[in-house]
Residue, then its C-alpha position, 0 to 999 in steps of 0.5 A: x407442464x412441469x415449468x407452469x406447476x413451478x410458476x404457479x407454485x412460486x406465485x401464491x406464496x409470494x402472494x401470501x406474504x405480500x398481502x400483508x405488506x401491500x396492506x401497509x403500502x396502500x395506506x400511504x395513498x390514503x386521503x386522510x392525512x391522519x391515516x397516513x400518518x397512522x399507517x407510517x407508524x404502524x408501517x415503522x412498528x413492522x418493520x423494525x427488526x423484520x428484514x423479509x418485509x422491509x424487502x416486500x415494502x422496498x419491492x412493493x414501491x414503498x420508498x418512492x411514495x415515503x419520499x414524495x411525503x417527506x418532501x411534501x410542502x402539505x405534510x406535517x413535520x410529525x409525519x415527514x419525522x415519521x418517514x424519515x424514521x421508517x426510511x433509516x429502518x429500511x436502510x438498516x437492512x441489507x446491502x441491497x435496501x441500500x441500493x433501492x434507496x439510493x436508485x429513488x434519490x434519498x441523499x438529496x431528499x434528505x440532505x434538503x430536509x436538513x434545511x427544516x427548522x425542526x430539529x427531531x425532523x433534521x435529526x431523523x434525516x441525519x440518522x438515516x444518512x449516518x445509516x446510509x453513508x455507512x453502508x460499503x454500497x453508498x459512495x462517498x462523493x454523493x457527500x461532496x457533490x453539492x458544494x453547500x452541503x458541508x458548510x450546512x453540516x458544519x452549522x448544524x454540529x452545534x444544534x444537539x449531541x444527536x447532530x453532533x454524533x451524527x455528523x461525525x459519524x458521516x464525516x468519518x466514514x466519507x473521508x477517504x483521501x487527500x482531496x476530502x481531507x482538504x474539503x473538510x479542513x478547510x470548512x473548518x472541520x478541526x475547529x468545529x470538531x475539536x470541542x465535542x472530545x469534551x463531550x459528556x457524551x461518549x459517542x460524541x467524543x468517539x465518532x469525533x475522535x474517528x473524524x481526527x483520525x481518519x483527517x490526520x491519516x498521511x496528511x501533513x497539513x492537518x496534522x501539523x494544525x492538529x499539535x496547536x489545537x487548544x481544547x478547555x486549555x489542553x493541546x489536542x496531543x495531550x487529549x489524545x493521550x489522555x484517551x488511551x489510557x487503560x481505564x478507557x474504552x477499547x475502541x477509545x484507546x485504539x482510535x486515540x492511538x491511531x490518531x497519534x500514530x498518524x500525526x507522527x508518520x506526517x511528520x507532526x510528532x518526533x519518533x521520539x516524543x514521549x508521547x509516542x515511546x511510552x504512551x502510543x506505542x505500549x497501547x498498541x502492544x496492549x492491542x496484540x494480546x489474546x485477551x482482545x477481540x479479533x478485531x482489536x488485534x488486527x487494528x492494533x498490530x496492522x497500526x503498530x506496524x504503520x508507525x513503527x515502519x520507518x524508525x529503527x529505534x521504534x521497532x527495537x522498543x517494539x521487539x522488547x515491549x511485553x514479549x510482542x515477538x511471541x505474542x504475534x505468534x499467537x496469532x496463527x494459533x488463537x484467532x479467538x480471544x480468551x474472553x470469546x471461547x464460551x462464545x458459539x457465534x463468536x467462535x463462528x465469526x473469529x474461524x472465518x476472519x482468521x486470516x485477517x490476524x495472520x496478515x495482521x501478524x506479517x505486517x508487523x514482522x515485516x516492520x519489526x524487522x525491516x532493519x534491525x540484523x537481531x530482531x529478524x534473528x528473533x522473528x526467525x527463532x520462533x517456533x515454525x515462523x518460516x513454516x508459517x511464512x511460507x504457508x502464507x505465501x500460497x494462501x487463497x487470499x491475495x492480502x494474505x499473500x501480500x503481507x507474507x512476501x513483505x514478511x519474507x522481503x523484509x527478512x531476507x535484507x540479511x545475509x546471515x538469514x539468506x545463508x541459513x533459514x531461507x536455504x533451510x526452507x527452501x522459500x525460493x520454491x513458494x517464491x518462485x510459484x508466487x511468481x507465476x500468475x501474481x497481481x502486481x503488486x505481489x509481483x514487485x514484491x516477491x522479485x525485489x526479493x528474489x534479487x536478494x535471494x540471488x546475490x552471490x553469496x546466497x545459497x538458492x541461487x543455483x536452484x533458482x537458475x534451474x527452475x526458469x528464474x531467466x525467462x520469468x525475470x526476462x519477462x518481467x522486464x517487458x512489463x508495463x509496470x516499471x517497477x517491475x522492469x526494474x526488479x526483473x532487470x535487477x534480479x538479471x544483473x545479480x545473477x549476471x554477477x561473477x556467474x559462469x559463461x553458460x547463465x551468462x548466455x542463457x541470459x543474453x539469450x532470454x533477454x535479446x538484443x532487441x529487448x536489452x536495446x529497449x531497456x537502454x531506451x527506457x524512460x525510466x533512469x533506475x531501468x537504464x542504470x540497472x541495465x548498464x549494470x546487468x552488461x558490466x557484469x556480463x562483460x566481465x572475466x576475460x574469456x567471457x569478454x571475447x566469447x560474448x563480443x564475439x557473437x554481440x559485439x556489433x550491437x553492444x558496441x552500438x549500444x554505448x556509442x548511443x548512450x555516450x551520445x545521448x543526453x545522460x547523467x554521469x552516473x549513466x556515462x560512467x557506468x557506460x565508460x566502465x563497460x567499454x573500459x571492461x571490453x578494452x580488458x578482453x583479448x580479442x575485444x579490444x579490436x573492436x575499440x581498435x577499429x572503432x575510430x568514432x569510440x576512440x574519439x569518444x573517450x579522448x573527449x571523457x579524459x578532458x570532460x570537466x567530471x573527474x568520475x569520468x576522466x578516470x573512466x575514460x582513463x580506465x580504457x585507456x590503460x586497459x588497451x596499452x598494456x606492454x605485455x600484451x599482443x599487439x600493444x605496441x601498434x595500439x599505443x601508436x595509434x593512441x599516441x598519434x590522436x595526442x593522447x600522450x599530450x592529454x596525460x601529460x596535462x591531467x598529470x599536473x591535475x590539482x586532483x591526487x587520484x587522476x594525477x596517480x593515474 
């Protein structure tokens, strides 16, 4: 009984409001055209503002029946105009008004209005597509799926400043990667465009500054159009330039700045054009203040961080422009402007988007101290940076925890830092809690750290070992990923350096000797190496050269005899021959070369290989199996004698080279 009250009860207010609604749907089937046309505008007038009844019309069959009178030969231009309009109302609403108009088939509606001679009609279409495209539900190809589309949009740029503002709004908004790129520039996008940053209109010179934005982005081929584009006498870069000045718009500072930054990351403008050094790059300072809006501080750290990534001499600039060092601390301090603090609302928005700031702020700590020793020494020195750091590392949002592992990777490129506040900090404790169950994405980046918190003059190295650091790399060594393969494997080979005997078996332990053969194996080149890397380093120090060839020796003799046989580089023969010149090093070890006939014959072949790396390679296990003082040498050297080994020095020691002469 309970169920029926319920349904019941839900029914008849439903029914209350949608009465009122139904009454505007029913009058769109009206006979009278002048009516329909009445009950359109009355229906926009309702709707504006009113997001309850835009839903009730959506769900009370609206759109369909707006859309048969849009593309209705009998209708007038008045009433399509009209529908038209009441169509990108409703589509101002939310997310999923979007969606209904795009189940009814808008885009194409619309995009076969445009072909109407009347302008205020194509005007109309074009604001409810600019609403439609912009919305994160529409996806960018339905722009892109009829061919004839685009060269339309690109006739109609000249019709009105509305088209033009319009256009450019789509454009910019359904440009998203290489191949839009490519279908707009070659429409002629950056000719048909340019002019309209001249425009007396402001909207029109921002949204077309957006478009050579986001055309420029990691595009070359664009960017190097965009440098000798001429506009009323005056080269695109010198407009750019002109745009972000200080008495100019925010947003048309921070667009202009982007623009030019990513001219310069394609490679369009030197790092060390003026424009970059004393115009760019002060502007996008200027963005980190806390007198700017949240969201300008984000954009212009996240796009400061973007140019000065790869450019040492850009980020020493950086580090001493306006205190940038300490005004990134504010970040995690004031997410609110000054401007904003009387602002309820604001303040509201700002505590919800805080952290966007705080990975706005590790980006650009990253890029900052990406290579320069005293400007990670600054970063470190402000007050609680690790703290902040580290608190970045375990928060919930995954962007968040991204950019503070980059944050911490770029600083731990020093030895100085590893040795002081990475051990002060304890950061391998949150490392390796990042390692656990991360994306991979964070998990390439927390363990190509983790191989340099490893390295044998770092401090955590020894606590590491002790908190699981062998299984968990061990296990990234199985990943897919072969980033990842690489990193673990890497990380392995670190620890493996100058280590004691017991970390030397836990590894080979973990690892196995079928998963180190899969390693040998892989298809990736920096994998292999690694992993010859990680067996050198295993195999040094003598006892620990007999200890491990004495329980592996078969299989890792097995190993080498595979590569030297296979189709490899030098580097990786060399490594290999390194190997075997450490395993002639071992006491007992060496038997296993003795015996081995098919080796032996291996490394006479490398002693007259055409490679002067590898002949002295070869000659490094040679040397290491005759040593005079050592048992046994003289049954060695008589067996070494006997296969003309003797006759291959006597030749290499009229070697043109001075190294393998010395030998």
């Amino acid at each position: 009984a309970m169920c029926l009250v319920r349904t019941k009860c839900l029914l008849s207010s439903l029914t209350e409001v949608t009465a009122s609604s139904r009454h505007y749907v029913d009058r769109l089937f009206d006979p009278d055209p002048q009516k329909v046309l009445q009950g359109v505008i009355d229906m926009k007038n309702a709707v504006i503002g009113n997001n309850k009844q835009k839903a009730n019309l959506i769900v009370l069959g609206a759109v369909p029946r707006l859309l048969y009178l849009l593309q209705q030969e009998a209708s007038t231009t008045e009433l399509k105009t009209e529908c038209a309009v009441v169509l990108g109302s409703l589509a101002m609403g939310t997310e999923n008004n979007v969606k209904s108009l795009l189940d009814c088939h808008i885009i194409p509606a619309l995009l076969q209005g445009l072909l109407s001679p009347d302008l205020k009609f194509i005007e109309a279409c074009l604001r409810c597509l600019r609403t439609i495209f912009t919305s994160p539900v529409t996806p960018e190809e339905l722009l892109y799926t009829d061919a004839t589309v685009i060269p339309h949009l690109m006739a109609l740029l000249s019709r009105s400043r509305y088209t033009q503002e319009y256009i450019c709004q789509i454009f910019s908004h359904c440009c998203k990667g290489p191949d839009h790129q490519t279908i707009l520039f070659n429409h002629g996008a950056v000719q048909n465009i340019a002019h309209l940053l001249t425009s007396l209109s402001y909207k029109v010179r921002m949204q077309a500054l957006k478009c050579f934005s986001v055309l420029a982005f990691e595009n070359p081929q664009v960017s190097m159009t965009l440098v000798n584009v001429l506009v009323d006498g005056e080269l695109l870069p010198q407009i750019f330039v002109k745009m972000l000045q200080r008495d100019k718009p925010i947003e048309m500072q921070l667009t202009s700045a982007k623009c030019l930054t990513y001219m310069c990351r394609a490679g369009a403008i030197r790092t060390d054009d003026n424009c970059i050094v004393l115009k760019t790059l002060p502007c996008l300072v200027r963005m980190c203040s806390k007198e700017r809006l949240l969201e300008e501080r984000v954009e212009g750290a996240e796009t400061l961080a973007y140019l000065i990534e790869p450019d040492v001499e850009l980020q020493r600039i950086a580090s001493i422009t306006d205190h940038l060092i300490a005004m990134l601390a504010d970040y995690f301090k004031y997410p609110s402007s000054v401007s904003a603090i009387t602002d309820i609302k604001r303040l509201d928005h700002d505590l919800k988007h805080a952290h966007e700031l705080r990975q706005a702020a590790f980006k650009l700590y990253a890029s900052l101290g990406a290579n320069d020793e005293d400007i990670r020494k600054k970063i470190i020195e402000t007050e609680n940076m690790m703290d902040r750091i580290v608190t970045g590392l375990s928060e919930s949002s995954v962007k968040v925890r991204l950019a503070a592992v980059r944050c911490l990777h770029s600083l731990s490129r020093s030895v100085q830092q590893l040795r002081t506040s990475f051990q002060d900090h304890a950061v391998w404790k949150p490392l390796m809690k990042v390692l656990q169950n991360a994306p991979d994405e964070i998990l390439v980046v927390a363990s190509s750290m983790l191989c340099n918190l490893l390295l044998e003059f770092s401090p955590s190295k020894e606590p590491i070992l002790e908190s699981g650091a062998v299984e968990l790399l061990c296990g990234l060594t199985q990943s897919e990923n072969p980033a990842l393969r690489v990193n673990g494997i890497w990380a392995l080979m670190n620890m493996a350096f100058q280590a004691e005997q017991k970390i030397k078996a836990d590894i080979l332990r973990s690892l196995s000797t079928e998963q180190l053969f899969r390693l040998l194996s892989d298809s990736d080149l920096n994998v292999l190496m690694k992993t010859l890397g990680l067996l050198r380093n295993l195999l040094s120090t003598r006892p620990h050269i007999d200890k491990i060839m004495s329980t592996h020796g078969k299989q890792i003799m097995q190993a080498v005899t595979l590569i030297l046989e296979g189709e490899h580089n030098i580097e990786v023969k060399e490594q290999t021959l390194c190997i075997l010149a450490n395993i002639a090093d071992g006491t007992t070890a060496k038997d296993l070369i003795m015996t081995n006939d098919d080796i032996l014959q291996k490394i006479k072949y490398y002693m007259g290989h055409s490679h002067v790396k590898l002949q002295l390679a070869a000659m490094f296990c040679i040397s290491n199996l005759i040593w005079n003082e050592e048992e046994g040498s003289q049954e060695r050297q008589d067996k070494l004698r006997d296969m003309g080994i003797v006759d291959i020095l006597h030749k290499l020691s009229q070697s043109p080279d001075s190294n393998l002469c010395d030998k």
